[in-house]
Every structure is written in structure tokens, then in C-alpha cells.
RODO-2510 file (C-alpha; in nm, 4 decimals, decimal comma):
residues 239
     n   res          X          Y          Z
     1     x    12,6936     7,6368     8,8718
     2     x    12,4790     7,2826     8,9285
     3     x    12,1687     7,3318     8,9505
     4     x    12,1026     7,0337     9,1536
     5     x    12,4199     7,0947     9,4248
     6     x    12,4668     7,4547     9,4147
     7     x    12,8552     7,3919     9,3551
     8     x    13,0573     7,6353     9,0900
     9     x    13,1184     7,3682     8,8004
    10     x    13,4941     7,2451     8,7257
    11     x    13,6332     7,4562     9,0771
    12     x    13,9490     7,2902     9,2026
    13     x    13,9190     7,0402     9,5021
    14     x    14,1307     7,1805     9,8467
    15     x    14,4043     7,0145     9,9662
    16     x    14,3323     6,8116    10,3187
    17     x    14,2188     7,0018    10,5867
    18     x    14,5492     7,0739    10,8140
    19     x    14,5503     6,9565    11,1895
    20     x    14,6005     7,2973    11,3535
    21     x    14,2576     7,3275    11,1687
    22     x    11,6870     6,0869    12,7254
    23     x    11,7972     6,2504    13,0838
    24     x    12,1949     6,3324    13,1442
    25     x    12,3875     6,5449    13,3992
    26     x    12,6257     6,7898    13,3052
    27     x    12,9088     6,5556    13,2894
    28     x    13,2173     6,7108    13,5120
    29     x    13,5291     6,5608    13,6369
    30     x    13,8835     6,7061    13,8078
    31     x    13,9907     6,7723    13,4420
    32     x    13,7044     6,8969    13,2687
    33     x    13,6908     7,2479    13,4302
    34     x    14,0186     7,4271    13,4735
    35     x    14,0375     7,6931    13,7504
    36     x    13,8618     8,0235    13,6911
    37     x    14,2481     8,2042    13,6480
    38     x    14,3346     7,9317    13,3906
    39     x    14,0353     7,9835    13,1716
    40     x    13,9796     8,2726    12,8595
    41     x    13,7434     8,5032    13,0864
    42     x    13,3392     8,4327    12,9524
    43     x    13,2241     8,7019    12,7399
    44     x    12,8604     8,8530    12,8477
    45     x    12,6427     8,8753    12,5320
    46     x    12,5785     9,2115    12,3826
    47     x    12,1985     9,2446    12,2844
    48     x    12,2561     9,2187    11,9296
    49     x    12,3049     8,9097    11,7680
    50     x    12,5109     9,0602    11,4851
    51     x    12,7487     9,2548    11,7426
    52     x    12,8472     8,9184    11,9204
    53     x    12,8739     8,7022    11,6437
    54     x    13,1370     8,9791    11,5217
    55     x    13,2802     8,9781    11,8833
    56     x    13,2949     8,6008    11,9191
    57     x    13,4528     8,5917    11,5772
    58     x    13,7196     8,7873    11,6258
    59     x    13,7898     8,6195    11,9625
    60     x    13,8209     8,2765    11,8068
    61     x    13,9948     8,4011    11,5269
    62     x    14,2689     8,5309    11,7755
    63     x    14,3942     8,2315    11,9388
    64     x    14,7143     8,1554    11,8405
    65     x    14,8631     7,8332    11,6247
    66     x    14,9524     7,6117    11,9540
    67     x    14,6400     7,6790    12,1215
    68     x    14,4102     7,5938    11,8354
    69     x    14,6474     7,2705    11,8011
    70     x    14,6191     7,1486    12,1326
    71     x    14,2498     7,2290    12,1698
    72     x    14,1329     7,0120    11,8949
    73     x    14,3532     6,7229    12,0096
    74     x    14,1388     6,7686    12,3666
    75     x    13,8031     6,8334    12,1703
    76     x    13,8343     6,4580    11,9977
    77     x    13,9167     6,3078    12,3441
    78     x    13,5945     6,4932    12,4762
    79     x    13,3395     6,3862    12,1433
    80     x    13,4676     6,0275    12,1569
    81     x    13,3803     5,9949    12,5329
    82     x    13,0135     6,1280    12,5125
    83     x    12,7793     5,8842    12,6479
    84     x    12,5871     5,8854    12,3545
    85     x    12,8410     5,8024    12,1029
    86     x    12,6782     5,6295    11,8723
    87     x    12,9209     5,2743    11,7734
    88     x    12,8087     5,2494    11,4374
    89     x    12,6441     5,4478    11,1582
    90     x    12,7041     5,8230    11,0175
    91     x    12,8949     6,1170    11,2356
    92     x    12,8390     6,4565    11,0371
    93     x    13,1327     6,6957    11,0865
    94     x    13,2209     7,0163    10,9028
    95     x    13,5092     7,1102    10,7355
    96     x    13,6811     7,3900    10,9468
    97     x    13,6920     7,7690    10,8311
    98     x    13,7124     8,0848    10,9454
    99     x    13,9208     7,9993    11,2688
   100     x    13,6450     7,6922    11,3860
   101     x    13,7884     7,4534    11,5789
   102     x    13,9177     7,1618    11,3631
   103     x    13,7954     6,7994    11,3772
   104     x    14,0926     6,6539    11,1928
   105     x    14,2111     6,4511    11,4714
   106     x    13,8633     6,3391    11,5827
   107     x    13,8395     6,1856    11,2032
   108     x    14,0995     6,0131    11,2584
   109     x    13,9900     5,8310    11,5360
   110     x    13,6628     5,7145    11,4895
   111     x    13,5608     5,3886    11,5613
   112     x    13,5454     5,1242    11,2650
   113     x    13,1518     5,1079    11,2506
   114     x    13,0973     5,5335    11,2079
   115     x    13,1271     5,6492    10,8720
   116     x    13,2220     6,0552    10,8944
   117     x    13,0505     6,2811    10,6590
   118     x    13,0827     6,6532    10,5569
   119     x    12,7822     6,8760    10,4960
   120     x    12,6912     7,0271    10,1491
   121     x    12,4309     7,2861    10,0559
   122     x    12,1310     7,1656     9,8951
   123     x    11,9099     7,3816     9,6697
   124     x    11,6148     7,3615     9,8980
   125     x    11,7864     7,6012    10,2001
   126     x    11,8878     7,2655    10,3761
   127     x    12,2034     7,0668    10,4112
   128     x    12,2665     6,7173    10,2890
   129     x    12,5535     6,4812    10,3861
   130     x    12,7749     6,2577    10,1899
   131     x    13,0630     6,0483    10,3274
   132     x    13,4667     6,1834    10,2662
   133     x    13,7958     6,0596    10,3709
   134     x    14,1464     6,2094    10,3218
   135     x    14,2480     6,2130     9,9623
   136     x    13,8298     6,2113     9,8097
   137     x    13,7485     6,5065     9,5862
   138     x    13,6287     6,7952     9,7394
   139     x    13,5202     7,1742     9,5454
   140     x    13,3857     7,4435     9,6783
   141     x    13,0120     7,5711     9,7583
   142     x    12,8950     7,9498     9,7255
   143     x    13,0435     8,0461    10,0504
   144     x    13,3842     7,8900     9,9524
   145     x    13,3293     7,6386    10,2069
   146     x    13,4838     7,2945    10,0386
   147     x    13,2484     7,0288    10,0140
   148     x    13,2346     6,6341     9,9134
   149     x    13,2247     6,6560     9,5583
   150     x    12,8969     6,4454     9,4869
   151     x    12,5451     6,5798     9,3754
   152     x    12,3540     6,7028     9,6624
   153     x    12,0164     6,5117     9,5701
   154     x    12,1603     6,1751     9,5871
   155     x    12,3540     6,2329     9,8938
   156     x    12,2206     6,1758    10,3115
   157     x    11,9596     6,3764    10,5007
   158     x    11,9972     6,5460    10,8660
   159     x    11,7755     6,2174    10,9815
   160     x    11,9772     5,9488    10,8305
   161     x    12,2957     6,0849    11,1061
   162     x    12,3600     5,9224    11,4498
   163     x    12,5374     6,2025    11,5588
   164     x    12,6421     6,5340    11,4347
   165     x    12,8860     6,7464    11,5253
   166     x    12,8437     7,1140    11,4666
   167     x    13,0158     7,4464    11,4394
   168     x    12,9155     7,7275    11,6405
   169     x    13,0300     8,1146    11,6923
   170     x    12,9016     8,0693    12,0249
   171     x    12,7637     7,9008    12,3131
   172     x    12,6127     7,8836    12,6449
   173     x    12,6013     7,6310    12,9874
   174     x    12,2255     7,5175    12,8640
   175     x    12,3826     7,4145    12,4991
   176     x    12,2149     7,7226    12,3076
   177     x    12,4368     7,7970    11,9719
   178     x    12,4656     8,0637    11,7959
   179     x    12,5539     7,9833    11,4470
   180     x    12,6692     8,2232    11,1592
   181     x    12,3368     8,3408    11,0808
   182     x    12,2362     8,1735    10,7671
   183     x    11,9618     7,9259    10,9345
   184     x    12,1459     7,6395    10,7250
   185     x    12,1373     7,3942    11,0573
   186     x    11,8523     7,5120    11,1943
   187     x    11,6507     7,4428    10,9049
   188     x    11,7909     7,0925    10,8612
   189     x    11,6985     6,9655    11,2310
   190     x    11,3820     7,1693    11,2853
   191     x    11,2062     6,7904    11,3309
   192     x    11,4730     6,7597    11,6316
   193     x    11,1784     7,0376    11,7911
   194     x    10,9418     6,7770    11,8431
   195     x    11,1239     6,4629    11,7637
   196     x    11,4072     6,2671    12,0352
   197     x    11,7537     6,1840    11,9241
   198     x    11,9130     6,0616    11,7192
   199     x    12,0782     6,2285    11,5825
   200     x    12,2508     6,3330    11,8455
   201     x    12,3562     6,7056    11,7912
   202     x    12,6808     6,8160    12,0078
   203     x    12,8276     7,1428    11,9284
   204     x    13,2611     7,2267    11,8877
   205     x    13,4538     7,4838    11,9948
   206     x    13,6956     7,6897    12,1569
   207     x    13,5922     7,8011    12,5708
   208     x    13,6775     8,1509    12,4385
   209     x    13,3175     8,0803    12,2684
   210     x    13,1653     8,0620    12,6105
   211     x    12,9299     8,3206    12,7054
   212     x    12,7117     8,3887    13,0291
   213     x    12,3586     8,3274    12,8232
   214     x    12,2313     8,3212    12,5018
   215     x    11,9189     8,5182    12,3485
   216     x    11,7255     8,2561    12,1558
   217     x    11,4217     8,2196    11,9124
   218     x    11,1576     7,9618    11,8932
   219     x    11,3073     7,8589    11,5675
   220     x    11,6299     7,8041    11,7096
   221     x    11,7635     7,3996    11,7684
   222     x    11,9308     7,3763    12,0859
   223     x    12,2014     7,1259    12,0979
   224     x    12,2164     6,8185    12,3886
   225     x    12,5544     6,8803    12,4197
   226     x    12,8764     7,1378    12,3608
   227     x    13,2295     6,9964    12,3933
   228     x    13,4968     7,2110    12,4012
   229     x    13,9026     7,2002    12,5141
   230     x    13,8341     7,2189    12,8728
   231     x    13,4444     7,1151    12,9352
   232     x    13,1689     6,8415    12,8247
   233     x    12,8380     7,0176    12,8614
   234     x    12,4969     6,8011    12,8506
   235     x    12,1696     6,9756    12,8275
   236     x    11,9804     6,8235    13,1368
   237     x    11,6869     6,7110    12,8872
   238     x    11,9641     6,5575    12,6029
   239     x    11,7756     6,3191    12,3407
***
């Protein structure tokens, strides 16, 4: 194990992530809501954080090969037409697990002056950045999440990003997200609590992620936006 990334030493690098892998208003037009029989029915929030993280889990987990295909291929339309897309400097992403919603084809078509970058775990409880294209080494973190293959001292802070794009378990209409639990994000854009964009921070995922209302602490980051297959949300006080 490094002592300075928190990677296992000499782990083998993945192979490429596969494609099925300020003051706005909530941005709407005759495509971005599909009618109410169309749509995965919104799930209302058990009280327990740990009971709907398991629920949303296994809901996202659940969609099936074509869905999860055509979703992301919607999701990229939906992040490249934000309003605050940034035209040049770094776009954090994730590398898709556990059923998240890939970002493969939003890579892919990034404009020439963003440079994408993939999180890795730092030994201070926060998450550095480091850029990665198809083909760069990647090996694998503590949670067997793969990550760029670089030392995590050297590599980009939260602040240095124009925009990052996040995973979530699940999410609400005023851009609250619910992560995994491990306060890795929130930790790494607790300055975002008293500090404008950017970055920008815009949440992915599936509409089967969509619930009625979040709880949420005071510790908790919300997002200025959510983009998912069928819907562009912008939290009325984005930036």
C-alpha cells in the first residue's frame, strides 16, 4: 500500500470503462420531462438514510443493459448543454461502479479546451484529481474503485475544477444528493458552503434515483444542478 495515495502497490490497471457503463431556473423544455406514465414512479424516502441508500441501490442496479445504454447517451447530451459549461479547464468525472450511470460517452465529447479527470483518494479523507484518457494506467484504490495511476499528493484539488460531475445514490427536485455514505465529496467541497462556483457541481444519474425529498445535514453540499436521462434540474440559487 502507498502511503502517500492509498493505492495497493503493483495491482493491475482495468481495462476501459465499457459504454453501457449565480441565479438559474429549473431549465425545462417539451423533451426534458416525459409524461408521468412514461417515467420509473419517484420513490418517497424512508427515514433512514441507510434503508434508502439500500433501496435506491438496488433500484439502479436493476435497470436493464439497453436502458442504462441509452440513458447515458441522453445524460452527455444533458451535461454538455448546461448553461454553465465551463469551455475550458478541468471536468472531474468518476469512473462508474456499482450500476452508476456511466460517463463514457460524455468523455468522449468534450470540448477541446476541458481536460476530464477521475477522482482518487487522498490520505487526508479528501479526494484529489488527476487527468486520464482511454488507454492511461489506471489500479485500484481500497474500495476497488480504479483510479488514475499517479501519486495522490502531486495530483489536482476539488478547487482547481471548473466543473464536476458527481455520482449519487439519490436525489431530489432542490439538487440534494445522497451519496454512498463515506463523506469523501462532502469533505472535498465543504468551501463550496460559503464560497460561489466554480466549480460547478452537477450530479448523474438514472430518474429511478428520483425521490420526493431528501433529509439533509448541515454538513451536507448540495449540488446546483442534477442531470439525468429525462430532466436538467438547476437549484434556483446555482453558483
Amino acid at each position: 500500500m502507498s502511503a502517500t495515495s492509498g493505492k495497493p502497490d503493483g495491482r493491475p490497471a482495468f481495462p476501459l470503462e465499457p459504454r453501457v457503463q449565480g441565479r438559474f431556473a429549473r431549465i425545462a423544455t417539451a423533451e426534458t420531462f416525459l409524461s408521468f406514465r412514461s417515467r420509473p414512479s419517484r420513490v418517497s424516502p424512508p427515514p433512514d438514510r441507510t434503508a434508502l441508500r439500500r433501496l435506491l441501490r438496488e433500484r439502479r442496479r436493476a435497470l436493464p443493459a439497453a436502458t442504462r445504454i441509452a440513458a447515458a447517451d441522453a445524460l452527455a447530451q444533458r451535461l454538455l448543454a448546461l448553461p454553465f459549461l465551463p469551455s475550458r479547464g478541468y471536468v472531474a468525472g468518476y469512473w462508474a461502479m456499482d450500476g452508476e450511470i456511466g460517463l463514457h460517452a460524455f468523455q468522449l465529447r468534450l470540448p477541446a479546451g476541458l481536460v476530464y479527470c477521475l477522482p482518487l483518494l487522498h490520505a487526508d479523507g479528501s479526494l484529489r484529481f488527476a487527468p486520464w484518457r482511454a488507454g492511461d494506467p489506471l489500479v485500484t484504490n481500497r474500495f476497488g474503485i480504479p483510479e488514475p495511476d499517479v501519486t495522490a499528493a502531486g495530483a489536482l484539488r476539488a478547487e482547481d475544477m471548473a466543473l464536476l460531475v458527481m455520482p449519487l445514490v439519490g436525489f431530489d427536485d432542490a439538487c440534494h444528493r445522497l451519496g454512498m455514505g463515506g463523506g469523501w465529496y462532502d469533505r472535498s467541497l465543504a468551501f463550496r458552503h460559503d464560497r460561489a462556483a466554480p466549480p460547478w457541481l452537477v450530479g448523474a444519474a438514472f430518474a429511478a434515483q428520483r425521490v420526493e425529498a431528501l433529509p439533509h445535514e448541515a454538513w451536507d453540499v448540495r449540488l446546483d444542478a442534477v442531470c439525468c436521462e429525462d430532466a436538467t434540474l438547476i437549484a434556483t440559487n446555482a453558483g
